[in-house]
C-alpha positions as CSV (number, residue, x, y, z in Angstrom):
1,X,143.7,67.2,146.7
2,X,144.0,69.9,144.4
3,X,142.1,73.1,144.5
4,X,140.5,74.5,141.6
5,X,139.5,78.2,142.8
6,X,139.2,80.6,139.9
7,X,139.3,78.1,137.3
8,X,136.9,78.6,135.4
9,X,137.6,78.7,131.7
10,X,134.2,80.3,130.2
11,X,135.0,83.8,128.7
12,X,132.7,86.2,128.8
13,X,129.7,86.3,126.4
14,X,130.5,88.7,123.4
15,X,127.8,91.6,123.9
16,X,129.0,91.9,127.9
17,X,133.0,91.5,127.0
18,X,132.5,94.9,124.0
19,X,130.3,96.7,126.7
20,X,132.9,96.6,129.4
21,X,135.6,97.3,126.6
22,X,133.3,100.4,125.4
23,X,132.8,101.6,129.3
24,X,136.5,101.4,130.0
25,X,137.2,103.2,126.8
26,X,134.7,105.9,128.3
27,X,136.4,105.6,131.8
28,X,140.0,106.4,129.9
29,X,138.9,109.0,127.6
30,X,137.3,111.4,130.4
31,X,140.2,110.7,132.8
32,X,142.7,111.9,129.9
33,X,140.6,114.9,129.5
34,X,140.7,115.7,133.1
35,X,144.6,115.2,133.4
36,X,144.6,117.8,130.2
37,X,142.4,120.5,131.7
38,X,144.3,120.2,135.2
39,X,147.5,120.7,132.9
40,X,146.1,123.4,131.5
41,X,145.0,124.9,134.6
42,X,148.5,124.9,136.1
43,X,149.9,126.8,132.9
44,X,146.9,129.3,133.1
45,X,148.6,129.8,136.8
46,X,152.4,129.7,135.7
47,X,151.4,132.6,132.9
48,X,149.7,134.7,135.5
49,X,152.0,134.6,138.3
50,X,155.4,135.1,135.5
51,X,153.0,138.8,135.1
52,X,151.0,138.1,131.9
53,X,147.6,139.8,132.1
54,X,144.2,138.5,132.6
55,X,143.9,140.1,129.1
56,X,146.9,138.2,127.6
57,X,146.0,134.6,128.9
58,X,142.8,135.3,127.6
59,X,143.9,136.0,123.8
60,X,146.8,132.8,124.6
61,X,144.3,130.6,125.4
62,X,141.5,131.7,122.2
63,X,144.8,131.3,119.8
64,X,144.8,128.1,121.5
65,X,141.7,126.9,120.5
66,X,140.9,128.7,117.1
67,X,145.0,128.4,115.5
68,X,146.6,125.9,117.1
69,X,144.3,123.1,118.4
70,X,142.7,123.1,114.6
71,X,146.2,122.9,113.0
72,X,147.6,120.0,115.3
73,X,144.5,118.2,115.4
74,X,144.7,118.2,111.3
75,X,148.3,116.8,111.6
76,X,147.4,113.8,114.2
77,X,144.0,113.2,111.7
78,X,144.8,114.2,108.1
79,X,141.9,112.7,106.9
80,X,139.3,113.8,109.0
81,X,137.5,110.8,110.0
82,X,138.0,108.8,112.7
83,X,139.2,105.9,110.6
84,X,142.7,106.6,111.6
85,X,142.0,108.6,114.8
86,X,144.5,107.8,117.1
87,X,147.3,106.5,114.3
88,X,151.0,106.6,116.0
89,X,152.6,108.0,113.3
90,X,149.9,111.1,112.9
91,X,150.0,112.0,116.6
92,X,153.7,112.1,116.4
93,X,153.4,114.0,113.7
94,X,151.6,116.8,115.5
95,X,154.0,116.4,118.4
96,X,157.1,116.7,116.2
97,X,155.5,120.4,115.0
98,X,154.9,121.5,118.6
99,X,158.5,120.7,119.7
100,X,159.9,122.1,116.8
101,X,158.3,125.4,116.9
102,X,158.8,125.7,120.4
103,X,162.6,125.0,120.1
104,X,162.6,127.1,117.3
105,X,161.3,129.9,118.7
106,X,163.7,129.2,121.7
107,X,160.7,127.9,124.4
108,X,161.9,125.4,126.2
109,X,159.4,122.5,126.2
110,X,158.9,119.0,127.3
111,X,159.9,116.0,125.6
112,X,157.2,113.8,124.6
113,X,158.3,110.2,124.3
114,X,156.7,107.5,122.4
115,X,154.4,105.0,124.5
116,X,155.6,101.8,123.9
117,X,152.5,98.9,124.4
């Protein structure tokens, strides 16, 4: 006697299989913001307790978001649109820049390695 639990071979109808997708795609992108800002946290605590001042983070973290955020974010999506949001070669791009002038400034910095599928 054979058993035929969980064969079913129907896939699921179009309209429910790009909801889920869209949902999951929701699900990923607020969990990759959340491991960002917890980041982010954690230097905000590294600068203050290696004796920068309130005042300093503060101006580190505005350069952050008015210089550097706009520049990078320009190298990962030359174009502006989303067409190519997301491209490989564009966010390595913007990660090659950040290493570089960290290194070259003589900050140490992580390595960030390409994510293989």
């Amino acid at each position: 006697m054979k058993c035929m639990y969980g064969q079913r071979k129907r896939a699921l109808p179009s309209d429910v299989r790009t909801a889920a997708i869209q949902v999951a795609h929701e699900i990923m992108a607020q969990q990759c913001e959340q491991v960002v800002r917890r980041s982010w946290n954690e230097m905000l605590v590294a600068m203050h307790q290696a004796g920068l001042s309130p005042r300093t983070i503060r101006r580190v973290s505005e350069t952050l978001d008015t210089v550097v955020l706009p520049y990078v974010d320009d190298l990962r999506n030359p174009d502006g649109s989303l067409k190519n949001a997301g491209n490989a070669q564009h966010i390595r791009d913007g990660d090659i820049w950040v290493q570089e002038y960290l290194t070259g400034h003589g900050i140490p910095c992580y390595e960030i390695g390409e994510v293989s599928d």
